[in-house]
C-alpha positions in Angstrom: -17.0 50.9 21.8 -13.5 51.6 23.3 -10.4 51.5 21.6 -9.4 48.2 23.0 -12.7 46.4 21.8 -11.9 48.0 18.2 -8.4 46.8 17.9 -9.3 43.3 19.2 -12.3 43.1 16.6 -10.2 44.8 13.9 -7.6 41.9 14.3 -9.9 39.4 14.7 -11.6 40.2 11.0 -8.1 40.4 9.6 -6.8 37.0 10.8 -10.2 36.1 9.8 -9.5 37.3 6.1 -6.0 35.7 6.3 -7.4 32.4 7.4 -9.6 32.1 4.1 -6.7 33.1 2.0 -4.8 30.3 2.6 -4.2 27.0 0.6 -6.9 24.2 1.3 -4.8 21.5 3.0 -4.7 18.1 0.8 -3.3 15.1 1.8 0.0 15.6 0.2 0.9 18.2 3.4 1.4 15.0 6.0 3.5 12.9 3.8 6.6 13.7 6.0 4.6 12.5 9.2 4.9 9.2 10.4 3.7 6.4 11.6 3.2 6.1 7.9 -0.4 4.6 7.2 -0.5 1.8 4.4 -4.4 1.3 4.6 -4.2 -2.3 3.3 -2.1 -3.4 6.6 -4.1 -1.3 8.5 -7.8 -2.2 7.2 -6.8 -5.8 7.5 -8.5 -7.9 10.1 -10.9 -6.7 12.6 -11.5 -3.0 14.1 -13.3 -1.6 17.2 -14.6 1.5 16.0 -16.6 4.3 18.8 -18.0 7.7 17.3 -20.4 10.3 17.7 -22.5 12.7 15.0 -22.3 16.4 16.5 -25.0 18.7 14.7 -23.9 22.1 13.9 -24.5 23.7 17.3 -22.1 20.9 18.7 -24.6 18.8 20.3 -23.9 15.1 20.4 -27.2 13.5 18.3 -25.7 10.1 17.9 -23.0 7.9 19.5 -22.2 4.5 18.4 -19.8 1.2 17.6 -18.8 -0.1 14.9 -17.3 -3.9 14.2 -15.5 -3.6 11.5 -13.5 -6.8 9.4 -11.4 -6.1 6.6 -9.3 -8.1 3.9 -7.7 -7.8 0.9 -6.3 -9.1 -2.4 -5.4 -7.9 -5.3 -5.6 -4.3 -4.4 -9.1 -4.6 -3.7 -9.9 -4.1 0.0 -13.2 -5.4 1.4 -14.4 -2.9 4.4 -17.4 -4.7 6.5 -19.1 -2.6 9.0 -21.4 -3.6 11.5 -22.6 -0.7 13.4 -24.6 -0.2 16.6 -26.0 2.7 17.4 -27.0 3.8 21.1 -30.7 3.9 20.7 -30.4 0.1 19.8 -30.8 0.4 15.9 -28.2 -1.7 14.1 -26.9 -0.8 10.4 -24.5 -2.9 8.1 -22.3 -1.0 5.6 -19.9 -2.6 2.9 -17.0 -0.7 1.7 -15.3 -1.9 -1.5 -11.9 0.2 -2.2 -9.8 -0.1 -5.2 -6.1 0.6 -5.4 -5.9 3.0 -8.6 -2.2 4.1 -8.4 0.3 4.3 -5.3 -1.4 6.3 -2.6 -5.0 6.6 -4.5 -8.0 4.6 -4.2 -11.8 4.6 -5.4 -14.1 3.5 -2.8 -17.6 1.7 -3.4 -20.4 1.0 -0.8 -24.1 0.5 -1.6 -25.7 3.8 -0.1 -22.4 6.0 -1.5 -23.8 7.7 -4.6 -21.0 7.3 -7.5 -17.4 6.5 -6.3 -15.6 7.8 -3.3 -12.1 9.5 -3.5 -9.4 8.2 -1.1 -5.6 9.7 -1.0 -3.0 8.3 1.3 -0.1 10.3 2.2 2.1 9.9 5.2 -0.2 9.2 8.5 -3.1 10.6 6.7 -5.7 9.5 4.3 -8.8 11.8 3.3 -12.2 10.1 2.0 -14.9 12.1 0.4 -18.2 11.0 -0.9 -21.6 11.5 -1.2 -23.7 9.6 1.5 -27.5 8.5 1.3 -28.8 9.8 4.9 -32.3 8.7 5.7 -33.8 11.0 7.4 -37.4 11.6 8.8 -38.7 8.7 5.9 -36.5 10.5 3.1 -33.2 10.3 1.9 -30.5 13.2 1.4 -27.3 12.9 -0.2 -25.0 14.3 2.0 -21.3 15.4 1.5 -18.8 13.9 3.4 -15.1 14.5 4.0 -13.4 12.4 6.1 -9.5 12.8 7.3 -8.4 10.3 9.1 -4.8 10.1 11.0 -2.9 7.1 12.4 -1.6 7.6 15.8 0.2 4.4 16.3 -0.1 0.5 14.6 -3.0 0.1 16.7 -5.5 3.6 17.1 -6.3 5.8 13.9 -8.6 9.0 14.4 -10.9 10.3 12.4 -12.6 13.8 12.3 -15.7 14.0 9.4 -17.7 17.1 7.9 -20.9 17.0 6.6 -22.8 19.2 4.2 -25.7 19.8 1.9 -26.0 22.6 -0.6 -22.1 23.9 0.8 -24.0 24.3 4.1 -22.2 22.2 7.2 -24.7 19.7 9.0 -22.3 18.9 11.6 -19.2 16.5 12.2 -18.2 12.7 13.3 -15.8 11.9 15.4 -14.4 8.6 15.4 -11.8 6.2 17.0 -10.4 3.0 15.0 -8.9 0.3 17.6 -7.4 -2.5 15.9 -7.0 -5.9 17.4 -4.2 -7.8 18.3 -4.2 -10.5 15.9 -2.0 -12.1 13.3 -1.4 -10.4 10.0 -1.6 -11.4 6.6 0.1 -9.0 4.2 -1.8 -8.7 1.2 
Protein backbone atom coordinates (compact mmCIF):
# COMPACT_ATOMS: atom_id res chain seq x y z
CA UNK A 1 0.00 0.00 0.00
CA UNK A 2 1.53 3.36 -0.75
CA UNK A 3 1.81 6.11 1.44
CA UNK A 4 -0.98 8.03 0.00
CA UNK A 5 -3.54 5.11 0.40
CA UNK A 6 -2.26 4.95 4.17
CA UNK A 7 -2.76 8.55 4.99
CA UNK A 8 -6.20 8.63 3.21
CA UNK A 9 -7.31 5.39 5.20
CA UNK A 10 -5.59 6.54 8.39
CA UNK A 11 -7.82 9.82 8.20
CA UNK A 12 -10.75 8.20 7.14
CA UNK A 13 -10.69 5.82 10.55
CA UNK A 14 -10.00 8.91 12.57
CA UNK A 15 -12.96 11.03 11.39
CA UNK A 16 -14.63 7.80 11.66
CA UNK A 17 -13.76 7.66 15.54
CA UNK A 18 -14.58 11.40 15.81
CA UNK A 19 -17.90 10.94 14.16
CA UNK A 20 -19.12 8.43 17.00
CA UNK A 21 -17.84 10.66 19.62
CA UNK A 22 -20.10 13.21 19.10
CA UNK A 23 -23.42 14.15 20.91
CA UNK A 24 -26.59 12.27 19.49
CA UNK A 25 -28.60 15.19 17.96
CA UNK A 26 -32.15 15.71 19.78
CA UNK A 27 -34.62 17.85 18.85
CA UNK A 28 -33.71 20.62 21.06
CA UNK A 29 -30.60 21.43 18.27
CA UNK A 30 -33.25 23.04 15.60
CA UNK A 31 -35.12 25.14 17.93
CA UNK A 32 -33.44 28.35 16.39
CA UNK A 33 -34.58 27.18 12.79
CA UNK A 34 -37.57 28.42 11.37
CA UNK A 35 -40.37 28.07 9.76
CA UNK A 36 -41.23 27.07 13.24
CA UNK A 37 -43.57 23.78 13.11
CA UNK A 38 -46.65 23.91 15.54
CA UNK A 39 -47.94 20.31 14.60
CA UNK A 40 -51.50 21.07 15.57
CA UNK A 41 -51.69 23.85 12.62
CA UNK A 42 -49.83 21.77 10.63
CA UNK A 43 -51.66 18.19 11.13
CA UNK A 44 -54.88 20.01 10.68
CA UNK A 45 -56.93 19.27 7.60
CA UNK A 46 -55.97 17.10 4.81
CA UNK A 47 -52.24 15.92 3.63
CA UNK A 48 -50.89 14.39 0.37
CA UNK A 49 -48.32 12.23 1.62
CA UNK A 50 -45.62 10.17 -1.21
CA UNK A 51 -42.80 7.80 0.27
CA UNK A 52 -40.72 4.95 -0.38
CA UNK A 53 -39.13 2.04 2.11
CA UNK A 54 -35.34 1.59 1.05
CA UNK A 55 -33.84 -1.78 2.54
CA UNK A 56 -30.41 -1.64 3.85
CA UNK A 57 -28.51 -2.00 0.50
CA UNK A 58 -30.62 1.19 -0.65
CA UNK A 59 -32.95 -0.48 -2.86
CA UNK A 60 -36.44 0.97 -3.15
CA UNK A 61 -38.86 -2.20 -1.86
CA UNK A 62 -41.92 -0.10 -1.52
CA UNK A 63 -43.37 3.26 -2.80
CA UNK A 64 -46.63 4.66 -1.85
CA UNK A 65 -49.47 7.58 -0.93
CA UNK A 66 -50.87 8.37 1.72
CA UNK A 67 -54.27 10.51 2.34
CA UNK A 68 -54.04 11.78 5.36
CA UNK A 69 -57.01 14.03 7.48
CA UNK A 70 -56.21 15.43 10.69
CA UNK A 71 -58.15 17.52 13.52
CA UNK A 72 -57.85 18.47 16.77
CA UNK A 73 -59.29 19.61 20.20
CA UNK A 74 -58.34 19.70 23.24
CA UNK A 75 -54.74 18.87 22.64
CA UNK A 76 -55.60 15.68 21.33
CA UNK A 77 -54.82 15.40 17.57
CA UNK A 78 -56.60 12.75 15.46
CA UNK A 79 -54.02 11.57 12.55
CA UNK A 80 -56.06 9.35 9.80
CA UNK A 81 -54.05 7.68 7.20
CA UNK A 82 -55.17 6.12 4.31
CA UNK A 83 -52.35 4.62 2.46
CA UNK A 84 -51.87 3.09 -1.04
CA UNK A 85 -49.21 1.25 -1.71
CA UNK A 86 -47.86 0.65 -5.47
CA UNK A 87 -48.63 -3.00 -5.77
CA UNK A 88 -52.29 -2.03 -5.12
CA UNK A 89 -52.67 -3.16 -1.41
CA UNK A 90 -54.34 -0.45 0.67
CA UNK A 91 -53.71 -0.02 4.59
CA UNK A 92 -55.55 2.43 7.15
CA UNK A 93 -53.58 3.65 10.14
CA UNK A 94 -55.03 5.92 13.03
CA UNK A 95 -52.78 8.16 14.94
CA UNK A 96 -53.99 9.51 18.32
CA UNK A 97 -51.36 12.20 19.80
CA UNK A 98 -51.62 13.79 23.11
CA UNK A 99 -50.26 17.14 24.03
CA UNK A 100 -48.21 16.27 27.45
CA UNK A 101 -46.37 19.69 27.97
CA UNK A 102 -45.31 22.58 25.42
CA UNK A 103 -43.41 20.90 22.70
CA UNK A 104 -44.10 17.02 23.91
CA UNK A 105 -46.58 14.62 22.83
CA UNK A 106 -47.43 10.85 23.30
CA UNK A 107 -48.71 9.24 20.26
CA UNK A 108 -51.21 6.16 20.00
CA UNK A 109 -52.10 4.11 16.96
CA UNK A 110 -53.47 0.46 16.99
CA UNK A 111 -50.38 -1.48 15.51
CA UNK A 112 -47.78 0.92 17.68
CA UNK A 113 -46.79 -1.32 20.65
CA UNK A 114 -46.98 1.07 23.94
CA UNK A 115 -46.87 4.87 23.34
CA UNK A 116 -44.91 6.77 20.89
CA UNK A 117 -42.56 9.71 21.87
CA UNK A 118 -42.95 12.99 19.85
CA UNK A 119 -40.71 16.33 20.68
CA UNK A 120 -41.21 19.54 18.69
CA UNK A 121 -38.62 22.06 18.55
CA UNK A 122 -38.13 24.66 15.98
CA UNK A 123 -38.85 23.20 12.30
CA UNK A 124 -38.39 19.78 13.63
CA UNK A 125 -40.23 17.20 15.39
CA UNK A 126 -38.78 13.56 16.04
CA UNK A 127 -41.28 10.40 16.49
CA UNK A 128 -40.09 7.13 17.75
CA UNK A 129 -41.92 3.95 18.35
CA UNK A 130 -42.20 0.58 18.02
CA UNK A 131 -44.16 -0.65 14.82
CA UNK A 132 -45.95 -4.14 14.22
CA UNK A 133 -44.49 -5.01 10.57
CA UNK A 134 -46.24 -8.08 9.08
CA UNK A 135 -43.99 -9.73 7.38
CA UNK A 136 -44.02 -13.05 5.37
CA UNK A 137 -47.46 -14.18 7.68
CA UNK A 138 -45.61 -12.90 11.00
CA UNK A 139 -45.34 -9.88 12.71
CA UNK A 140 -42.04 -8.00 14.05
CA UNK A 141 -41.89 -5.12 16.19
CA UNK A 142 -39.78 -2.82 14.50
CA UNK A 143 -37.99 0.41 15.77
CA UNK A 144 -38.67 3.42 14.27
CA UNK A 145 -37.36 6.92 14.44
CA UNK A 146 -38.75 9.38 12.51
CA UNK A 147 -37.43 13.29 12.04
CA UNK A 148 -39.40 15.13 10.32
CA UNK A 149 -38.63 18.93 9.08
CA UNK A 150 -40.93 21.72 7.75
CA UNK A 151 -39.76 23.35 4.75
CA UNK A 152 -42.48 25.85 4.31
CA UNK A 153 -46.54 26.14 5.57
CA UNK A 154 -47.20 23.86 2.88
CA UNK A 155 -44.24 20.72 2.44
CA UNK A 156 -42.68 18.95 5.53
CA UNK A 157 -39.97 16.07 4.93
CA UNK A 158 -39.42 13.25 6.61
CA UNK A 159 -36.38 10.82 6.75
CA UNK A 160 -37.20 7.38 9.01
CA UNK A 161 -34.80 4.49 10.33
CA UNK A 162 -35.70 1.22 11.05
CA UNK A 163 -34.22 -1.42 13.24
CA UNK A 164 -34.57 -4.76 15.05
CA UNK A 165 -32.20 -6.06 17.71
CA UNK A 166 -30.02 -2.37 17.14
CA UNK A 167 -29.56 -3.70 13.59
CA UNK A 168 -30.87 -1.07 10.72
CA UNK A 169 -33.56 -2.65 8.29
CA UNK A 170 -33.51 0.24 6.05
CA UNK A 171 -35.18 3.89 5.87
CA UNK A 172 -38.49 5.86 4.62
CA UNK A 173 -38.50 8.67 2.87
CA UNK A 174 -41.45 10.75 2.91
CA UNK A 175 -43.09 14.03 1.57
CA UNK A 176 -46.08 15.82 3.48
CA UNK A 177 -48.09 18.22 1.02
CA UNK A 178 -50.77 20.03 2.66
CA UNK A 179 -53.74 21.36 0.97
CA UNK A 180 -54.96 24.68 0.38
CA UNK A 181 -57.82 24.87 2.53
CA UNK A 182 -59.30 26.89 5.27
CA UNK A 183 -57.95 26.61 8.83
CA UNK A 184 -59.40 26.11 12.02
CA UNK A 185 -57.02 26.75 14.89
CA UNK A 186 -57.51 24.42 17.45
Amino acid sequence: MNLTRLCAAALLTGATLLSGCSAPVTPDHYVQQSPRLDIERYFNGTLDVHGMYQDRSGTVQKRFTVLMRCHWADGVGTLDEDFTYADGSRQRRVWTLRRTAPGRYTGTAPDVVGEATVEVAGNAMRLQYVLQVPSDGKIYDVNFDDWLYLIDDRVMLNRASMSKFGFGLGSLTVAFNKRDEPQVRP
